[in-house]
N, C-alpha and C positions, 0 to 999 in steps of 0.2 A: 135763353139768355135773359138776364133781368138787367134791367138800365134807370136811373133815375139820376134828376138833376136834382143835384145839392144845394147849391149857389152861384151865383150870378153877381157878376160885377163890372158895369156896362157889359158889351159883347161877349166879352170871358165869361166860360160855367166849368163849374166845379161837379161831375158825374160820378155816380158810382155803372162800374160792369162788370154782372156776377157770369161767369160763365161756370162749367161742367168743374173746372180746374183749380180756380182763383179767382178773387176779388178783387177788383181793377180800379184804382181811384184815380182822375183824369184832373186835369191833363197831364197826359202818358205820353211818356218817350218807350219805342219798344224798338231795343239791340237788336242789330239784323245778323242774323245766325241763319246765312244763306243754306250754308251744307249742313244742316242741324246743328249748328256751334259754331256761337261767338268766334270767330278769332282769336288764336291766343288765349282763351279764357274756358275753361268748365262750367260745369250744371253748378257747382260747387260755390263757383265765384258769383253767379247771377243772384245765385239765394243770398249770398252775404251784401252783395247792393240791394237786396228788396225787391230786385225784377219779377215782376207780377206776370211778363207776357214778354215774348219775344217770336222775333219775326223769321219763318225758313220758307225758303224758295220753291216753288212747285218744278220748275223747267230742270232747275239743278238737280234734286232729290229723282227725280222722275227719270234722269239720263244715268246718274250713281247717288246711292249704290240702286237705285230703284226701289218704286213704293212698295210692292212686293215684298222686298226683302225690310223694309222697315214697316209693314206692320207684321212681320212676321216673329219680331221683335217686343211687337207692344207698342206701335204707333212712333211717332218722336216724343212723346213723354219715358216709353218704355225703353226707346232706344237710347238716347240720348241724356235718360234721369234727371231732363230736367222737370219738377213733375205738376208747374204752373202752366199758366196758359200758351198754346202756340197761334199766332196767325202766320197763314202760308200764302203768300202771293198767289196770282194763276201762273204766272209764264209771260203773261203777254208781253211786259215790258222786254224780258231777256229776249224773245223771240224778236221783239221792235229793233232791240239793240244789235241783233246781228246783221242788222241792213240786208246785203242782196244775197244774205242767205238765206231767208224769211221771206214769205209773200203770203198775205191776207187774202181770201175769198168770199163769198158769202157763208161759208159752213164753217171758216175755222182757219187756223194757220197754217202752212206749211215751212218745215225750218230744217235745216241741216244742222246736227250737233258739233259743237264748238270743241268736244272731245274729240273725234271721230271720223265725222263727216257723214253720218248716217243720218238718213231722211226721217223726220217723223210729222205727225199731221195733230197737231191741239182744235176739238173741237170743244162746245158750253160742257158737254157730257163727260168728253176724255175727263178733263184737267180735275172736273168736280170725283171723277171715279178716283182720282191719283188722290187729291186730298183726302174723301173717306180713307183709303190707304193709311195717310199720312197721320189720321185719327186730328188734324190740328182742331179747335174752337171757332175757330171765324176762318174762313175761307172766302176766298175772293174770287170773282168771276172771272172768266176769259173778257175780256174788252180791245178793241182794236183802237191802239196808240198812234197818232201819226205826231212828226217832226215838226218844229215850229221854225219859222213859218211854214206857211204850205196854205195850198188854194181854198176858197169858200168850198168847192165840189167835194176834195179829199175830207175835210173836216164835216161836211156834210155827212159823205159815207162813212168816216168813220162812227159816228153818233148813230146811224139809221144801222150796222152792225154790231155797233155796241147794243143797244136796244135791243136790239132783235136777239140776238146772244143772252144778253138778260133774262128773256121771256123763258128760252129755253132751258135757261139755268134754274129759274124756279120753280117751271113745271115740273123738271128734271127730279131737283132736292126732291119736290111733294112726295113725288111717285115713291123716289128712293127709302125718303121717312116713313111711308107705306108698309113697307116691304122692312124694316125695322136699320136700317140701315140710316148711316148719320143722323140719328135720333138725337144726341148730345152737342152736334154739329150749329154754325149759326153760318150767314151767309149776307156778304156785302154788296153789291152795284157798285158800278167806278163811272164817273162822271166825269165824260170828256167835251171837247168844242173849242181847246185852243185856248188864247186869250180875248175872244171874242165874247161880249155878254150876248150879244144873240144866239151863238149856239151853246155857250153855257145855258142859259136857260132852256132851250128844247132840250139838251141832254138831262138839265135834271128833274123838268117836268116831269119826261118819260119814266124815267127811271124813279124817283118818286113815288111816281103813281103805281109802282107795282107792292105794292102793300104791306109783301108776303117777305120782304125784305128786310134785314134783323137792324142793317147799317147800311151808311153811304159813306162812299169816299171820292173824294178828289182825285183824277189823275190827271196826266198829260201835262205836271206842269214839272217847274224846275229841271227842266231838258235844255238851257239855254235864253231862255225871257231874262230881262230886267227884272229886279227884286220886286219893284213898282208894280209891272204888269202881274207879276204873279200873287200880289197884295192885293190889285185891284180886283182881280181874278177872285179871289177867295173870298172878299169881301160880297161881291156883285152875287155868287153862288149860294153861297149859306142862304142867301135868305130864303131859295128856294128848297133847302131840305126841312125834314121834319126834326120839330124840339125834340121829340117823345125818343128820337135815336141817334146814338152813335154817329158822328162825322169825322170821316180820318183824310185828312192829307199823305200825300203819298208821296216818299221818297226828301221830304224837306225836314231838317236842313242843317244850316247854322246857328246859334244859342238864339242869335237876331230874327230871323227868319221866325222860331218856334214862337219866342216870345209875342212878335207883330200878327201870325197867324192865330195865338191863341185870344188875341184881344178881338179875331174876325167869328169867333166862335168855333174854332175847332178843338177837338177834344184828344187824338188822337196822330201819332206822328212818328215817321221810321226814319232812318238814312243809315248809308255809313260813314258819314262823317265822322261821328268821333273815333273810331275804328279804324279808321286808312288814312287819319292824321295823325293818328299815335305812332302808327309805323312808321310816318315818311318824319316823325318828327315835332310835329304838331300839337300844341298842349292843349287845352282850353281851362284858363283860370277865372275869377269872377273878374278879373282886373280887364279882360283881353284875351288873346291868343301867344303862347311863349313858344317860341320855336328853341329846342333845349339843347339845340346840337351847336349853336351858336358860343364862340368861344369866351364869351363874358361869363358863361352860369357854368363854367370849369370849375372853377373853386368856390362856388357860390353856397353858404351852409345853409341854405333857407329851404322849405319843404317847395314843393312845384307852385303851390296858392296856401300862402297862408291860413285862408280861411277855409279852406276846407279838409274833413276828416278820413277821406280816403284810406287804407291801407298804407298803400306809397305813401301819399302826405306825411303819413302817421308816425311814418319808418325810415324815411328815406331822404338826399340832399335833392337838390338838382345837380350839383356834382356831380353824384352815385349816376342818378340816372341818364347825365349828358356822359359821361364814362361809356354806361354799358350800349348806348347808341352806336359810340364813335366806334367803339371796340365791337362790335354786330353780335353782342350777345342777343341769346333768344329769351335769357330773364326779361330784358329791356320791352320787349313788345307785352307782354304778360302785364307789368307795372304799368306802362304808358297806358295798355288800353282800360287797366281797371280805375286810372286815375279819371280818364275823358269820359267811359262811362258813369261814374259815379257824380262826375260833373252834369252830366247833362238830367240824370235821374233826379237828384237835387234840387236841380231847376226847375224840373217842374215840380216838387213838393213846396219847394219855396213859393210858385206860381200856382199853387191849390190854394195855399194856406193865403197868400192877397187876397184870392175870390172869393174864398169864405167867409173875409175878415172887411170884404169890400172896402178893400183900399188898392184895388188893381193901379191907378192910377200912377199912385205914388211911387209902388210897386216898380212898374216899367218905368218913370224918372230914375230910381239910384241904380236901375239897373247898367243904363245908359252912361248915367255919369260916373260909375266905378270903370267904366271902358273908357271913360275919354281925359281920362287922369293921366 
């Protein structure tokens, strides 16, 4: 993987990320295509927004159809055609998320499938064997997530697991790159501790300090914190990762959210937000958020945001599309999600093109104030 920084404007930088697949220019929003696909959307759609990189689940893919049967296919580029870049989670979070079906150890997790109820056991090793599998670009570690709050001790161990999981995950890759295997492959650290700057910082020392590491990212947050604590969070952390690489926040957010973390210097960014707010209804314009099921934009001839070029926009009333909501057509999730994706891609192109032009500043004021109109 190749990475350089472009520009800088305060805290915000503008990167380039070459992987095996695609050229990645930051700050990046990357569509979460848990089951290998967007929602509602194709390999087809992504390329027409310019998606450089999108995001599939290790824990999901690994339960169905199984990594096996997707690289037997050509990886998720082969399988799935879409043929830019993928990152794959590990699991940990889904395994965190199914509470007292999941239980951490020293060596790994234990979780009962959410399909099924069948036992299975994610160690540093398994989950990195699933991704070569999965052939994705940047793979993420196994890391152990705990609940916020939760005690000094729990957040302790989680960090002294996370770490130690790390170690084993790079020794792991080495051997594997060895042996010629994930040779095109790149590999992250996730850096946990809660909203405490005391264990944020041991976590990202540690983690840090393992050299052999492509990226770092942020986790454990946005599970519940104040936006505040999770700014403060992000803020207090950067400064211990390295310039020279990749910093992805994990699982955030809202337009708000992305914009306030890219000013703390992060470069990189998942959710599915704009994805499971199309469906329930949910727009996102530059204006604000339009809930379009609402009976004012029944006869409304205006496209969903004026200002933007979407597809939908292009083509479409809020009418047409408060219609196909109400009526539960399956067009209506297709349009919705290519509109909120396209919004959030945008924004960060729009958010490159401040950094470059260093006028970040300015930048995040009209962003502000086109919301509070």
């Amino acid at each position: 993987m190749e990475f350089k920084i472009d520009g800088k404007s305060g805290g915000a930088r503008a990167c380039t990320i070459k992987t095996a697949h695609s050229t990645i220019t930051t700050p990046v929003f990357m569509p979460v295509g848990t089951q290998g696909t967007v929602k509602a959307l194709d390999a087809n759609d992504m390329l027409s927004m310019g998606a450089k990189i999108i995001l599939g689940n290790t824990y999901h893919l690994y339960l169905r159809p199984g990594s096996k049967l997707v690289k037997k296919f050509g990886g998720l580029h082969g399988f799935s055609k879409f043929p830019n870049s993928f990152l794959t989670d590990s699991g940990g979070f889904q395994a965190f998320s199914l509470g007292e079906n999941s239980k951490p150890d020293e060596n790994g997790i234990m979780f009962k499938s959410h399909i099924d109820g069948s036992k299975h056991y994610f160690t540093p090793q398994s989950v990195l064997d699933t991704q070569y599998d999965l052939g994705s670009d940047i793979m993420m570690i196994l890391d152990d997530l705990v609940a916020l709050p939760n005690t000094d001790e729990r957040i302790m161990t989680s960090i002294e697991r996370t770490t130690k999981w790390a170690k084993e995950a790079i020794e792991y890759h080495k051997e594997q790159k060895a042996k010629g295997i994930g040779t095109n492959q790149n590999i992250f650290a996730i850096i946990q501790g809660g909203t405490s700057k005391k264990y944020r910082e041991i976590s990202a020392k540690q983690l840090c300090a393992l050299e052999d590491y492509d990226g770092f990212a942020i986790g454990g947050l946005s599970v519940g914190e104040p936006n505040q604590d999770m700014y403060d969070t992000v803020e207090w952390t950067t400064q211990f990762m390295p310039e020279d690489k990749p910093r992805y926040l994990m699982g955030v957010g809202t337009p708000e959210d992305l914009i306030e973390n890219i000013e703390r210097g992060v470069d990189m960014f998942d959710c599915v937000m704009p994805t499971r707010n199309a469906r329930n209804g949910g727009l996102f314009t530059s204006f604000g958020k339009v809930q379009i099921k609402n009976a004012k934009y029944k006869e409304d001839p205006n496209p969903i945001d004026p200002e933007c070029d979407c597809y939908t926009c292009q083509n479409f009333t809020r009418a047409y599309i408060n219609h196909l909501l109400r009526a539960g057509e399956i067009t209506y999730y297709k349009l919705a999600s290519i509109h909120n994706l396209h919004y959030y891609l945008s924004l960060m192109k729009q958010a490159r093109e401040a950094i470059l032009n260093d006028n970040w500043t300015e930048f995040k004021k009209e962003f502000y104030e086109k919301r509070s109109k």
